[in-house]
C-alpha positions in Angstrom: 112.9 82.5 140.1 109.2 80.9 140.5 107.3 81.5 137.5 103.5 80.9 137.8 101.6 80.1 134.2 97.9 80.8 133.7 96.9 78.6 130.6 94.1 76.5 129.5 93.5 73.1 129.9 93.5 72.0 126.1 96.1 69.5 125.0 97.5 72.3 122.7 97.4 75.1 125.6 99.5 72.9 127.8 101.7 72.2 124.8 102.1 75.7 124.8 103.1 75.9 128.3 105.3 73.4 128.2 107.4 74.7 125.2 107.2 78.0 127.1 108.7 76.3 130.2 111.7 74.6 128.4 112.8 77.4 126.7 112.8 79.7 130.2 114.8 76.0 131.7 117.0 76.4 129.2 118.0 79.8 129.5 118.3 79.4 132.9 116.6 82.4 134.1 113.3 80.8 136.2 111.1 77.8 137.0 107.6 78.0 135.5 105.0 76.1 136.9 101.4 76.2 134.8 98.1 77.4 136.7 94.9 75.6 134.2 92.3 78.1 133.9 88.7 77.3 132.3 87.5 79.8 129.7 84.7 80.6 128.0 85.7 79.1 125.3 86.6 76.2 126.3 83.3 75.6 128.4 80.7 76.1 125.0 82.6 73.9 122.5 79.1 74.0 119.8 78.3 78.0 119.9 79.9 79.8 117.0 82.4 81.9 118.0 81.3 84.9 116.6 77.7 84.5 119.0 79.5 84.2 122.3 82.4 86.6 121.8 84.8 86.5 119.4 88.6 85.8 120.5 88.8 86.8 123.6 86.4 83.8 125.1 89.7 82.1 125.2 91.8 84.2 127.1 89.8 86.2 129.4 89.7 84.7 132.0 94.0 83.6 131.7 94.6 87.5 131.8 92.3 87.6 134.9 94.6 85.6 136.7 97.5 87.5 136.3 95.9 90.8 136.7 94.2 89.3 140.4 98.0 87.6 141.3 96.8 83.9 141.0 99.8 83.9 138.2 102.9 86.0 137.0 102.1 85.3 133.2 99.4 83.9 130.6 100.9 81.3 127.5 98.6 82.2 124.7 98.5 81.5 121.4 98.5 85.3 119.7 95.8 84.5 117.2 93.6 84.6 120.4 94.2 87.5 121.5 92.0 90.8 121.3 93.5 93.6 119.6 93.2 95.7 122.7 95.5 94.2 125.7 93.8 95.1 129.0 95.4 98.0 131.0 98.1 96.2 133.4 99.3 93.7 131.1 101.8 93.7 128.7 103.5 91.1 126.1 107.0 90.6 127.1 107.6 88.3 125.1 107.0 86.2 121.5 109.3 83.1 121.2 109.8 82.3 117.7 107.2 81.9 115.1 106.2 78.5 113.4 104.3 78.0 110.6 101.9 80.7 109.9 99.9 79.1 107.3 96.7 77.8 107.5 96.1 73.9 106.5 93.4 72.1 104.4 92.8 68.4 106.0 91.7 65.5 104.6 91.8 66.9 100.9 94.0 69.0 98.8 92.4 72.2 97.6 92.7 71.1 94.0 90.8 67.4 94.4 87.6 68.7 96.7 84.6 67.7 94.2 82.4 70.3 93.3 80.0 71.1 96.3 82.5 69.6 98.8 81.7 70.3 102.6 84.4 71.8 104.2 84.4 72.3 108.0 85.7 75.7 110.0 84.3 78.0 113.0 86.3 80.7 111.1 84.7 83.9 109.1 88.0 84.8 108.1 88.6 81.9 106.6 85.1 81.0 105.1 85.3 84.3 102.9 88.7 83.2 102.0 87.6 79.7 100.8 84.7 80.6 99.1 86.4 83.4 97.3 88.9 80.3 95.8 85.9 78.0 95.7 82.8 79.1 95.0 80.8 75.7 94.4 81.9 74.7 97.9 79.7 74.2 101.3 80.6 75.6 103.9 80.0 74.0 107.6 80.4 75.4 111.1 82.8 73.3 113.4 83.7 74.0 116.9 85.9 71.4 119.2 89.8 70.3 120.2 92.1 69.1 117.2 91.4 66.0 117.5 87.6 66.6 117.4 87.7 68.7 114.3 90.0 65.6 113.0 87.6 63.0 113.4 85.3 65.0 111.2 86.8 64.4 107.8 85.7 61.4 105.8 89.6 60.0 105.7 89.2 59.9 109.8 85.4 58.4 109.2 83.4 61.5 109.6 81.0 63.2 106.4 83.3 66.3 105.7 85.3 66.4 102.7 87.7 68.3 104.5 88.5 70.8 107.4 90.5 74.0 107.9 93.1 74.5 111.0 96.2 76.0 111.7 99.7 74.5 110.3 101.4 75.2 113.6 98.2 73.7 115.7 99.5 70.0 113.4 103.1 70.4 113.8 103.1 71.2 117.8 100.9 68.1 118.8 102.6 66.0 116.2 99.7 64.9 114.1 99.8 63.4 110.8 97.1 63.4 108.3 97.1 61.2 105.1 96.2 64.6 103.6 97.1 67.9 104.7 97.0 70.8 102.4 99.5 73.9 103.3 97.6 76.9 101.7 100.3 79.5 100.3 100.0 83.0 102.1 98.7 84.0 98.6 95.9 81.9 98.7 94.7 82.4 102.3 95.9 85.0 105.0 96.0 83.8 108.1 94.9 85.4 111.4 96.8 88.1 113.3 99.8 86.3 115.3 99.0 82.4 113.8 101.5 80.3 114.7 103.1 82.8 117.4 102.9 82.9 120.9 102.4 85.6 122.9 103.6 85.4 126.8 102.3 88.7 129.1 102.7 89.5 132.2 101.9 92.5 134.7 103.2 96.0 133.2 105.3 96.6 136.9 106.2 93.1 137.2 110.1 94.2 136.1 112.0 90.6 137.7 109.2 88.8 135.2 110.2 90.9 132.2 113.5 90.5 132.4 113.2 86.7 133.2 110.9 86.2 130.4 113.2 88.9 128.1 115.8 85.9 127.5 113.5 83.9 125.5 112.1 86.8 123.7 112.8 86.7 119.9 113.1 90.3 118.2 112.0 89.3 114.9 108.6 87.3 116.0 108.4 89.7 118.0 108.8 92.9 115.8 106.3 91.5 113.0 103.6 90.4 115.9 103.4 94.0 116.7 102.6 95.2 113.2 100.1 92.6 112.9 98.3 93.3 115.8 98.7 97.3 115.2 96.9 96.5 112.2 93.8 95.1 114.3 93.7 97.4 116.8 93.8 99.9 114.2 90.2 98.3 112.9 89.0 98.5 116.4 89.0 96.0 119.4 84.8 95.2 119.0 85.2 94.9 115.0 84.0 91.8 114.0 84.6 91.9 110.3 86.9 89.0 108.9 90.5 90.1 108.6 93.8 89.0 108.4 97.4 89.4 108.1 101.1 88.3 107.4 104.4 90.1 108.3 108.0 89.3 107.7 111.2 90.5 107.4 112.7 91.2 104.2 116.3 93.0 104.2 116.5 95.6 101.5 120.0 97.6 100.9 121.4 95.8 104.1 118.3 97.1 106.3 116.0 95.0 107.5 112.2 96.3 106.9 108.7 95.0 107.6 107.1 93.2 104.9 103.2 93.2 105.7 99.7 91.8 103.4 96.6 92.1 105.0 93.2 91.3 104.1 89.3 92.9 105.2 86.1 91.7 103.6 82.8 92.9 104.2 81.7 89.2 105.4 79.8 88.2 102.6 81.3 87.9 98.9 84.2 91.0 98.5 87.6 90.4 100.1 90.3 93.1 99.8 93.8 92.4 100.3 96.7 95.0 100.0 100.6 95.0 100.9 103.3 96.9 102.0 107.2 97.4 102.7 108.5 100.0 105.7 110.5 100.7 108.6 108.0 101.0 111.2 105.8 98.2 110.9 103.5 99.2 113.5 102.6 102.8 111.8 102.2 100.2 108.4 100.2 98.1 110.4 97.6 100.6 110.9 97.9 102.8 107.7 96.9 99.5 106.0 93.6 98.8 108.5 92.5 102.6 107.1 93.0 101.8 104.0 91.4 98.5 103.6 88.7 99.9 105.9 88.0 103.1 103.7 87.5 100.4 100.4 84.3 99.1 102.4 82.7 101.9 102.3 
């Protein structure tokens, strides 16, 4: 079976692809062949992207072409992804997760001098940071990897330090002198980091089932509470948030293990936790609940 891929262009986009396309090789159930689409996102690499629309400037214009035909699925990386998935597409499937954490480059969290500069585009974690480190300045960056790299004063640049994603390190192989892996407990990452998320058209059943084989239950089971979580704040809330799910097996039955966090932007940051059975119904109890403490 011909598989057509809508992705982006950046090196870790076609990474994504190509990991994508292995593991469909290997279970033998299709060829996929990757479609580069330009988005948004990818065009503007200096506005914040809070100013010119949030997540989805990444992956609008990838679900366009499988909604329009030009592809039979988008490869994105979940943490992109709106809350609200566009009527005629669904995720069918989540290959297994890497590492979820997020990464502090070029200097350890403990050894940034007082009034450091650290570098990230993200909200969610600016609040995060500057609730562990007050004394700290923080600085907006935008650009590939191996832009944001260069930044750091170890790589020549005049930050002390920037923030990325683990899994973003680990897929394109590169190797810092100093790479700090902040613990889930001291920053919560974004909804679906280090998973990705394959969809394709809702009555597209020969793609589902193709794309079912590489589909793992697990990813896929704690991707869902994360994300019910989001949608459950609303898909045109732009408040920093965050969350972590796993599977914790309790009197032989495995459960969802989720920790979320919400801040109002500025200085509070709330964080709560729970264990249950339906993770998705969890997902969005804990979105009220966080929600409600804003007020």
């Amino acid at each position: 079976m011909r598989i057509r891929a809508a992705t982006r262009g950046s090196v870790l986009a076609r990474w994504q692809t190509d990991h994508v396309t292995d593991l469909v090789a290997a279970a033998g159930t299709g060829v996929v062949e990757p479609l580069v689409v330009s988005t948004a996102g990818d065009r503007d690499k200096v506005t914040p992207l809070h100013e010119i629309g949030g997540k989805g400037v990444f992956v609008k214009e990838v679900q366009a072409a499988v909604l329009d035909g030009r592809a039979d699925i988008a490869v994105h990386s979940a943490k992109d992804l709106p809350a609200l998935t566009p009527d005629g597409l669904t995720i069918c499937a989540v290959p297994g997760r890497a590492d979820s954490r997020d990464a502090l480059v070029g200097c350890t969290l403990g050894d940034l001098p007082d009034g450091a500069r650290v570098g990230t585009g993200s909200i969610r974690r600016q609040v995060q940071l500057a609730a562990l480190r007050p004394d700290i300045e923080l600085v907006e960056i935008r650009g590939n990897i191996d832009t944001r790299l260069a930044l750091t004063k170890s790589a020549g640049g005049d930050l002390d330090a920037i923030v990325m994603a683990s899994a973003a390190l680990d897929r394109l192989g590169r190797t810092p002198d100093v790479v700090d892996r902040l613990s889930i407990g001291q920053m919560l990452p974004q909804v679906g980091q280090g998973t990705l998320a394959i969809e394709c058209r809702s009555n597209d059943a020969a793609t589902i089932a193709a794309l079912a084989a590489i589909d793992d239950p697990v990813a896929h089971r704690v991707l869902d509470a994360e994300r019910a979580f989001l949608m459950e704040l609303g898909g045109d809330c732009d408040l920093p948030a965050g969350a972590y799910g796993v599977i914790v097996s309790e009197d032989g039955v495995d459960r969802v293990e989720l920790t979320a966090m919400l801040s109002d932007g500025a200085e509070v940051v709330f964080v709560d936790s729970r264990v249950g059975d339906d993770g998705e119904a969890m997902g969005r109890g804990l979105a009220a609940d966080l929600r409600a403490r804003l007020v």
